[in-house]
TORBAPA-910721 format. One record per residue (C-alpha): residue in three letters; x, y, z. Coordinates in steps of 0.25 Angstrom, whole numbers, plus 5000, padded with zeros to 4 digits. Layout:
N
ALA  X  Y  Z
...
//
This chain:
283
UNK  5105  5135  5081
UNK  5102  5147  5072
UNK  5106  5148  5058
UNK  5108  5162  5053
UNK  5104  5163  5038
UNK  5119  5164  5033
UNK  5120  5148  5040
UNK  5118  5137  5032
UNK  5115  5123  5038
UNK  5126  5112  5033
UNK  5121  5099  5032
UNK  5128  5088  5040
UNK  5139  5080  5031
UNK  5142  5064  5031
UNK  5154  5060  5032
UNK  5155  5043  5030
UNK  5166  5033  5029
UNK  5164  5017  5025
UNK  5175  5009  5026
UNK  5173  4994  5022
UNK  5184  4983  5023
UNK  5181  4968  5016
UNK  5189  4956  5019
UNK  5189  4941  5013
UNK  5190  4931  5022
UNK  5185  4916  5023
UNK  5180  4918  5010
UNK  5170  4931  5014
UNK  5173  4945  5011
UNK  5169  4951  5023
UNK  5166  4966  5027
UNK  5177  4967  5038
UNK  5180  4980  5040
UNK  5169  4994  5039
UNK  5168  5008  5047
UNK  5161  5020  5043
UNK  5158  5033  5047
UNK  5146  5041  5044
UNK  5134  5038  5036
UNK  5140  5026  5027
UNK  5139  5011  5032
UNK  5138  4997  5029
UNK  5128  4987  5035
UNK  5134  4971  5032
UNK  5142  4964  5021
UNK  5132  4956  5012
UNK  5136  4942  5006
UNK  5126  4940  4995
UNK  5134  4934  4988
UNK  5139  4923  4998
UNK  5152  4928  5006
UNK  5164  4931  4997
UNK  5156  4945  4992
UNK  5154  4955  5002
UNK  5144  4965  5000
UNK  5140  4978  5009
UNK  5131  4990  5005
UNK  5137  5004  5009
UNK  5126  5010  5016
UNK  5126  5028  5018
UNK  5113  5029  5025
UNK  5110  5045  5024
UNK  5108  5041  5009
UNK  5114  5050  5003
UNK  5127  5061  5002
UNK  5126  5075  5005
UNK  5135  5087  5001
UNK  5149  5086  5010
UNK  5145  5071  5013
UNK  5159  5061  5011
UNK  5157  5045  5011
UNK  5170  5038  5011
UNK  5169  5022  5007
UNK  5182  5013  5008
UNK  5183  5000  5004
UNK  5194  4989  5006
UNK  5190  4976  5000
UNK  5201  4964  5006
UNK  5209  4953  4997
UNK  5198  4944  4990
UNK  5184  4951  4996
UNK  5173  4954  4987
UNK  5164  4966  4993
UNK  5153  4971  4985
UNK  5148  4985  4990
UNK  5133  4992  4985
UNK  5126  5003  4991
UNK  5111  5001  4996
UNK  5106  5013  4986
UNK  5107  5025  4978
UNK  5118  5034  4983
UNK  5113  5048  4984
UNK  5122  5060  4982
UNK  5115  5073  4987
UNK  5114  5087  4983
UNK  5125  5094  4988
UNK  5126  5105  5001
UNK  5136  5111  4996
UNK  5147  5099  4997
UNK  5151  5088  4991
UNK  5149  5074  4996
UNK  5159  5063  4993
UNK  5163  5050  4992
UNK  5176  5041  4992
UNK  5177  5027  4990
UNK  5188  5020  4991
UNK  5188  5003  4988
UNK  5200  4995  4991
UNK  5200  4981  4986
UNK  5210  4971  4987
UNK  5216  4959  4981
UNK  5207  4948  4974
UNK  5195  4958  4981
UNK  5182  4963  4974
UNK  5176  4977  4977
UNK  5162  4977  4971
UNK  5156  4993  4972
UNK  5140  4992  4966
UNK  5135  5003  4975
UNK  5120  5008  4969
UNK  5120  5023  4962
UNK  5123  5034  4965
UNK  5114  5047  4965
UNK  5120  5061  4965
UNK  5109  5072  4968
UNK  5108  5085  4959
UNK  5120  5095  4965
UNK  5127  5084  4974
UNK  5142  5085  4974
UNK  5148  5074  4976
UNK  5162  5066  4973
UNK  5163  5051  4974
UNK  5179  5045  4974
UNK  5181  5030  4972
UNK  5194  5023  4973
UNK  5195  5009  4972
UNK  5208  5001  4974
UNK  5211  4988  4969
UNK  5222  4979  4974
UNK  5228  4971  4962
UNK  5218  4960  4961
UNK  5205  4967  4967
UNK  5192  4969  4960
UNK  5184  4980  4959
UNK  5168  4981  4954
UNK  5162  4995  4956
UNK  5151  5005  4951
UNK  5146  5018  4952
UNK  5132  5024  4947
UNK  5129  5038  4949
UNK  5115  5045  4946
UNK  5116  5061  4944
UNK  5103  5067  4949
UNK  5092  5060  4956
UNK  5083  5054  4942
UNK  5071  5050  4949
UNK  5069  5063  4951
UNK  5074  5070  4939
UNK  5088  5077  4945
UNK  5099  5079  4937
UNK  5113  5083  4944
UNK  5113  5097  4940
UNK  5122  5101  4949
UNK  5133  5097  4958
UNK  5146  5088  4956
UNK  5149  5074  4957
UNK  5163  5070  4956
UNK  5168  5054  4954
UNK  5180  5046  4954
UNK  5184  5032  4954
UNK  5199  5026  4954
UNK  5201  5012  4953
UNK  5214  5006  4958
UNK  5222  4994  4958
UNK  5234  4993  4964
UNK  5237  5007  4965
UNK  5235  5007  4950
UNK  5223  5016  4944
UNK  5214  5007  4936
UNK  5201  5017  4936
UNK  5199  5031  4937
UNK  5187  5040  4935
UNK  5181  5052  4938
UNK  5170  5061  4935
UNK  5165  5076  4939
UNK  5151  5079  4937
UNK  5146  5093  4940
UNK  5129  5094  4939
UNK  5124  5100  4926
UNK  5136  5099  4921
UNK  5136  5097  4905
UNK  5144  5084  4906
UNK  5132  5078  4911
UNK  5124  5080  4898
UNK  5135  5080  4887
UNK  5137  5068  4879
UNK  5152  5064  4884
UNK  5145  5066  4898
UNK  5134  5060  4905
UNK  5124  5062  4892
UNK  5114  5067  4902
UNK  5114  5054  4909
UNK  5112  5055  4924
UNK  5115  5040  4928
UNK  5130  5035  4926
UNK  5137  5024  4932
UNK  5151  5015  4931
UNK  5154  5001  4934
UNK  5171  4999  4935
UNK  5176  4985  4937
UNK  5190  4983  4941
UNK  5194  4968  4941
UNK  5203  4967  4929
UNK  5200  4964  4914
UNK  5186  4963  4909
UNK  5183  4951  4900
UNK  5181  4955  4885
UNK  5167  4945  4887
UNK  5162  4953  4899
UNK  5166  4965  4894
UNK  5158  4962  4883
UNK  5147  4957  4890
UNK  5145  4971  4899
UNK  5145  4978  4887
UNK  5133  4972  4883
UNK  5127  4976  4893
UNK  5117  4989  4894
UNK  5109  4998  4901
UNK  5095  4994  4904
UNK  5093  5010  4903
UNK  5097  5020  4892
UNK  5111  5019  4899
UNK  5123  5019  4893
UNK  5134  5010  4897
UNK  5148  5006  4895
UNK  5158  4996  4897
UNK  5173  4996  4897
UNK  5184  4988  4900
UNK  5198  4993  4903
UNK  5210  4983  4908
UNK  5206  4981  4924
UNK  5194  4991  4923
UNK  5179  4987  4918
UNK  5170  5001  4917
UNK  5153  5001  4914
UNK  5148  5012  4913
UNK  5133  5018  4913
UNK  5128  5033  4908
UNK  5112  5034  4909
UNK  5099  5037  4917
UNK  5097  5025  4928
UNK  5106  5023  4939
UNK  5098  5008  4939
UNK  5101  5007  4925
UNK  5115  5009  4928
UNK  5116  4999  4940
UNK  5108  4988  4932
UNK  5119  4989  4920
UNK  5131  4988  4931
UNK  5123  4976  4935
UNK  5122  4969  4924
UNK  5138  4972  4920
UNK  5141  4968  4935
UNK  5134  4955  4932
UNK  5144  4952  4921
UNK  5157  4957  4929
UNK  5155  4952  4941
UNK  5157  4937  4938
UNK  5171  4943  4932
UNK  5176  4952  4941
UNK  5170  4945  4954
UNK  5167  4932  4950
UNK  5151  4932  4955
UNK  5142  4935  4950
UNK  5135  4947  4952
UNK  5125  4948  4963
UNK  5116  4960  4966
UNK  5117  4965  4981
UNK  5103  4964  4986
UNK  5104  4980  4990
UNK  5103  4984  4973
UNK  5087  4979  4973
UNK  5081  4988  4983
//
């Protein structure tokens, strides 16, 4: 094939699709229903935690997204399962060819179930574009535990997200009802990412949302006294059905030992277990 000098070569795009279903039954929540398409894949349900918690890792073997690639992740969690869902590492946005990537996710869980979404962070190249949309729908007595930590620019190496956009949003739902909504639009080298009612210059930010009704004032109390093993700065808020962390600072490790250590609190609460590391976190 010749290319003339006014061609240019496209890379190729990926295009994947998870869907999981989760059932209870005997006592186990059970994996019993997945297919997927492209580049995005489980291997087996894990039971760590003896058989009424169900946990899977969402693998994505190329790594990482590219320009114009589009994941799409559904979810429905069955009457009385407990599914916890992680990731085996770091995702990895990359730079942009010129389109945007994208991901939606979508969770349904229903009555008496519990969602637990801990995937490890995220990290979004210098001039990716990307735009990430999660909506998570709650049947009147479901449970939901979920967290998002996203790293702008690659720090090992000294990157900063200079250019590019990355657009988020998360809706929480029960019943049809909106409990949570929230959205963000950050372009590169943008002055919001400096200024003072912004990032402050900080790289690293994260959220950790708990929907599973009141928060206890003693608990509350007790993640409040929780911090940062860094320079972080965290946050803690309780709203009527919604409990809300979050963490503005330099380590995307930082941020996920914080979340720990307030999941270690919550979890008893909103789960009744204690909480229990997937094996996957420590390598």
């Amino acid at each position: 094939m010749q290319i003339t000098s006014n061609e240019v070569l496209k890379p190729a795009l990926w295009e994947a699709e998870l869907k999981l279903g989760f059932i209870r039954r005997n006592g186990r929540s059970l994996l019993a229903r997945r297919s997927h398409f492209g580049p995005l894949v489980v291997q087996k349900a894990l039971y760590p935690e003896g058989d009424e918690i169900c946990h899977v890792i969402i693998l994505h073997p190329p790594g990482g997204v590219a320009g114009g690639d589009r994941l799409n992740i559904a979810v429905e969690v069955g009457a009385e399962a407990h599914t916890l869902l992680t990731t085996p590492g770091a995702g990895k946005w990359y730079k942009a060819n010129g389109a945007e990537a994208s991901q939606q996710l979508v969770l349904d869980v229903q009555d008496n179930a519990l969602l637990e979404w801990l995937p490890q962070e995220t990290i979004v190249y210098d001039a990716a574009q990307a735009t990430w949309q999660a909506r998570v729908e709650l049947a009147e007595t479901a449970r939901y535990a979920g967290w998002d930590i996203t790293c702008l620019g690659r720090q090992a190496c000294g990157e900063k997200f200079r250019s590019g956009r990355l657009r988020q949003n998360l809706q929480i739902y029960r019943a049809s009802r909106l409990l949570w909504s929230e959205q963000a639009n950050l372009a590169g080298g943008d002055y919001f990412l400096m200024a003072a009612a912004g990032l402050q210059g900080c790289p690293v930010y994260a959220t950790f949302v708990v929907a599973a009704g009141a928060t206890a004032p003693e608990i509350l109390a007790q993640c409040r006294a929780i911090e940062a093993n860094d320079a972080g700065r965290v946050g803690v808020s309780a709203l009527p059905e919604i409990f809300v962390a979050r963490y503005l600072g330099h380590s995307a490790q930082a941020a996920r030992e914080y979340f720990e250590l307030l999941w270690a609190i919550l979890r008893p609460c909103y789960a009744g277990v204690a909480a229990r590391r997937p094996r996957i976190w420590n390598t």
